[in-house]
C-alpha positions in Angstrom: -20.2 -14.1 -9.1 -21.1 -10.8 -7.5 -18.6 -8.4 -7.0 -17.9 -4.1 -5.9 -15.8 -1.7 -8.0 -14.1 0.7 -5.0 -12.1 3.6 -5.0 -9.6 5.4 -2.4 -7.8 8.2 -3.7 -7.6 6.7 -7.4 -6.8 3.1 -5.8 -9.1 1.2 -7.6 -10.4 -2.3 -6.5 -12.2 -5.3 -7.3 -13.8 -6.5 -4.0 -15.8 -10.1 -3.8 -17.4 -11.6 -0.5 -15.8 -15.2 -0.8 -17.1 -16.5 2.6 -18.5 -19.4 0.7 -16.9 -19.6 -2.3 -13.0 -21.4 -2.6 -11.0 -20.7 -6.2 -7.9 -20.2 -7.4 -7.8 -16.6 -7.1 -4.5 -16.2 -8.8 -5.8 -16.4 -12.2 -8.8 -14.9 -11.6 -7.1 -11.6 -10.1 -5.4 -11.5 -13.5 -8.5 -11.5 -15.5 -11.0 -9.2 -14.0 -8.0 -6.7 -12.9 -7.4 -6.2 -16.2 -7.8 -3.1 -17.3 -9.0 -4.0 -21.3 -10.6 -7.5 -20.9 -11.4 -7.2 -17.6 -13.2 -5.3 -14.8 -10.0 -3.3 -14.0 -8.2 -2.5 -10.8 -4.8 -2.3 -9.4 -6.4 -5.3 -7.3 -8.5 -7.9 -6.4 -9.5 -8.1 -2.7 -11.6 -10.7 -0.8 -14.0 -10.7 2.5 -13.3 -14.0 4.4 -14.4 -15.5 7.7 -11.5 -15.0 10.6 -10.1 -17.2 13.3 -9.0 -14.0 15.7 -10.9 -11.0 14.1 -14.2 -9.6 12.7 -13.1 -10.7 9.2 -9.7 -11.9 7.4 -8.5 -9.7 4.2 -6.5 -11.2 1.1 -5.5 -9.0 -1.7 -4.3 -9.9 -4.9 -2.0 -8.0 -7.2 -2.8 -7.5 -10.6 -0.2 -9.8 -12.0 -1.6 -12.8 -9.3 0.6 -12.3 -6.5 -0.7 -11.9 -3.4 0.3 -9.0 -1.2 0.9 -8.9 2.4 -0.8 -5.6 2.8 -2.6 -2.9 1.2 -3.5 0.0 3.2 -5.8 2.0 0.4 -7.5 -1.6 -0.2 -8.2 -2.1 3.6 -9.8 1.2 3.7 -12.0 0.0 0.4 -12.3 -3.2 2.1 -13.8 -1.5 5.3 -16.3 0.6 3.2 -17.6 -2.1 1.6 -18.5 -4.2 5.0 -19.8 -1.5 6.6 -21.8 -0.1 4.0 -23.3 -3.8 2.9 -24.0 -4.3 6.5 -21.4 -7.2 6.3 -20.2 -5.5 10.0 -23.2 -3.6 11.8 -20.3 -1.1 13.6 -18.2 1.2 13.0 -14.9 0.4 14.9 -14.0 -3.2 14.2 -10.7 -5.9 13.2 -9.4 -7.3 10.2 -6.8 -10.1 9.9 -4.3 -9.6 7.1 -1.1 -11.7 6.5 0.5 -9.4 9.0 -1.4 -9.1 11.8 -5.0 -7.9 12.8 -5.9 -4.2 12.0 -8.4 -2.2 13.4 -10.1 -0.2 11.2 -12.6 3.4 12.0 -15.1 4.7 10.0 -15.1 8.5 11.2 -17.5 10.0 8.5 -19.5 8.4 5.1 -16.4 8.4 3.3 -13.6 9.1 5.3 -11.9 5.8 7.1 -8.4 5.1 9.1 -7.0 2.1 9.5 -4.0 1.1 11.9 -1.1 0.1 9.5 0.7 -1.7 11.7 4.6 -1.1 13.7 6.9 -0.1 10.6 10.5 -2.6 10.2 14.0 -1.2 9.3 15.3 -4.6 10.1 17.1 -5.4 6.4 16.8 -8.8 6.9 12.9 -8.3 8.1 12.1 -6.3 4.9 13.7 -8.3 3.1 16.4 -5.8 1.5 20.4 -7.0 0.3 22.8 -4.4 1.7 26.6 -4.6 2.0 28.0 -5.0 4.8 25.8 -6.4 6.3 26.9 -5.9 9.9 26.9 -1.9 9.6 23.1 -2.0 9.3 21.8 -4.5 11.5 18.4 -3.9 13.1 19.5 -0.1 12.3 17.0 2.2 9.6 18.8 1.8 6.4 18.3 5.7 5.3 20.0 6.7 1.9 21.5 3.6 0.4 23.1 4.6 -2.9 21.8 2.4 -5.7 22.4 3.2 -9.8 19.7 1.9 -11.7 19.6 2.3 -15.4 22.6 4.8 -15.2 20.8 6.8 -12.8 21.8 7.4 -9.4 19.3 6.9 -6.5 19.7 7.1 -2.7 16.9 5.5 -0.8 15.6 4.5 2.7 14.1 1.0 3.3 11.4 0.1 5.8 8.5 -2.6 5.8 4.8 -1.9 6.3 3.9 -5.5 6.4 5.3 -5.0 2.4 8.9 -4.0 1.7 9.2 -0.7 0.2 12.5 1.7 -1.0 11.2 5.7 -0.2 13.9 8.3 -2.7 13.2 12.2 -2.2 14.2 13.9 -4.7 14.9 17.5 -5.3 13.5 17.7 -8.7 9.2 17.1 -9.1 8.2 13.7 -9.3 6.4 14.5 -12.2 8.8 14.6 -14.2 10.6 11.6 -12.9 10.6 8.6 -14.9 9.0 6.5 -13.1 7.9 4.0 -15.7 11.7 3.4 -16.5 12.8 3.3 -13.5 9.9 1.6 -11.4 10.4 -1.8 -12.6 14.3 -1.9 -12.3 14.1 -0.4 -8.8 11.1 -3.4 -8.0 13.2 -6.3 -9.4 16.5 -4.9 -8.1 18.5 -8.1 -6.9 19.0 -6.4 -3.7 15.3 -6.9 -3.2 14.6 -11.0 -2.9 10.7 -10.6 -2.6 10.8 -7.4 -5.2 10.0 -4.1 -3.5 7.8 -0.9 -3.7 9.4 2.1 -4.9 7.8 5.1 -3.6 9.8 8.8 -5.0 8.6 11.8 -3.3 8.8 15.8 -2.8 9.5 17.8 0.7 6.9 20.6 0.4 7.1 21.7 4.1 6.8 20.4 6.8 3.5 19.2 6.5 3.0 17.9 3.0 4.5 15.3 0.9 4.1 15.2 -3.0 4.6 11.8 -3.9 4.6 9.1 -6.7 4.3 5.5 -6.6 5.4 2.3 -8.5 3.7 -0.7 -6.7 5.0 -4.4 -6.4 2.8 -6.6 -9.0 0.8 -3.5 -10.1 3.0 -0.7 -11.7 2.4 2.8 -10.9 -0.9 3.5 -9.3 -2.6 6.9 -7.9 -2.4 6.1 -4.7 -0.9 3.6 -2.2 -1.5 3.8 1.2 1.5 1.4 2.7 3.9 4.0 0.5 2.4 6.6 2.0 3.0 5.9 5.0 6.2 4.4 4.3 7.4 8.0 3.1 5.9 10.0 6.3 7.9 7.4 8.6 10.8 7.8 6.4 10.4 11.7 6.4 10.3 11.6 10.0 13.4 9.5 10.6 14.7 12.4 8.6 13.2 14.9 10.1 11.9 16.4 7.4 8.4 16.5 8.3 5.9 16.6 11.8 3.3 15.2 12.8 0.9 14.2 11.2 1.5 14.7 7.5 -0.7 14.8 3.9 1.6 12.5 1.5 -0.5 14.3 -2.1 -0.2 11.1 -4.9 -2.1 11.6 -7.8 -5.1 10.4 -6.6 -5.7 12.8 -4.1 -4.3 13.3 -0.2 -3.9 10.9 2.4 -3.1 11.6 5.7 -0.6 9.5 7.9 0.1 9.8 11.5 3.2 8.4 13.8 4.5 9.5 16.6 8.2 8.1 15.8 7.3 4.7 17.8 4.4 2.2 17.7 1.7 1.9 15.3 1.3 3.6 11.8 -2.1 5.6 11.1 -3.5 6.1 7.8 -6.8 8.3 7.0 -8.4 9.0 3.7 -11.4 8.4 1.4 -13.1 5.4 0.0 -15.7 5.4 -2.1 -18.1 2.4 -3.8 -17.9 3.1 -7.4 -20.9 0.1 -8.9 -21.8 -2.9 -9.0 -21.5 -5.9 -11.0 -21.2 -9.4 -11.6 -18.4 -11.3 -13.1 -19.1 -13.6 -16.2 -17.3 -16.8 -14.7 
């Protein structure tokens, strides 16, 4: 089974053109994301015919789960079409689990994809807060949470994946975000787990962020977070627009205008070939 090994700022991805195959991909995103005994990536994505755009996306977490949307592995996913002449142009739509995306190639490397309308709605995100009835269908911006003995406050919004955005006033590098990550993910509050994004206010124009990812631990980059922390710095108005959210993978800019669709730009690169023993 032929497959690509892509990049986008340090988000690393296994990509395989299943328009004619049918597995259990599950299991198999578990093997050959592994980073020892496998291929290695923070996930497995998959080129599939679509009913109501140029071609459907599923992507795979590391652990098997599959997530509603990944906005680093739609930018990988977009490379690899374009550049294995899967798609002839260079504007064209992918259907995800949340919607249809359009994704642009402006340059070799540098692509933007539309990341869809963001969601405060707690219920929509899905995120536990009490009471209930003082936050509904409002953005849910600095909840107080303790974790481990440590006290957090965060904002909650959906990109198609639920994610919980903390700034902090001390770096994010030397937050522990090992500990913490997994608590904040598997927080009962959360019923379909969450991504925990923690971030720096540089100015107004740049973000210095970490990320611990839903099924895949912390990761270099993340392009849903991303953009989840420039929409939450701009509920908070903390930042213009647009903004560079800097992960440890490298810089990825996000645009919104404070209404309607999410923009995210940034690289993506083919790393090799291969094929997969099974």
């Amino acid at each position: 089974m032929n497959f690509t090994k892509l990049q986008g700022t340090g988000n690393d991805f296994v990509l395989i053109d299943a328009r004619n195959l049918e597995l259990d991909w599950a299991p198999l995103a578990r093997d050959i994301c592994h980073r020892h005994f496998g291929v290695g990536a923070d996930g497995l994505l998959l080129v599939l015919p679509a009913r109501t755009a140029d071609l459907r996306l599923r992507m795979f977490n590391p652990d098997g789960s599959e997530a509603e949307a990944c906005g680093n592995g739609l930018r990988c996913f977009a490379k690899n079409v374009r550049v294995n002449n899967i798609i002839a142009h260079d504007e064209f739509t992918v259907e995800t689990m949340v919607g249809t995306r359009m994704v642009m190639i402006q340059s070799n490397d540098m692509i933007q994809v539309e990341m869809g309308v963001p969601v405060f709605d707690p219920a929509s995100i899905p995120v536990i807060v009490e009471p209930q009835d003082e936050y509904d269908m409002l953005p849910v911006l600095d909840y107080p949470i303790e974790v481990d003995g440590t006290e957090l406050t965060v904002s909650f919004v959906s990109m198609g994946n639920p994610h919980a955005v903390c700034f902090l006033r001390e770096p994010v590098a030397g937050f522990p975000l090992t500990q913490i990550g997994p608590l904040v993910e598997n927080h009962r509050m959360f019923p379909n787990r969450v991504n925990f994004e923690v971030a720096n206010i540089i100015d107004r124009n740049e973000i210095q962020a970490r990320v611990w990812e839903r099924g895949a631990g912390e990761t270099l980059a993340c392009g849903s977070g991303a953009c989840a922390i420039a929409v939450t710095a701009r509920l908070k108005d903390l930042s213009d627009n647009p903004v560079n959210i800097i992960v440890p993978g490298g810089t990825l800019n996000i645009e919104w205008n404070g209404a309607g669709e999410v923009f995210l730009s940034g690289p993506a690169e083919l790393v090799f070939y291969g094929v997969w023993k099974d």
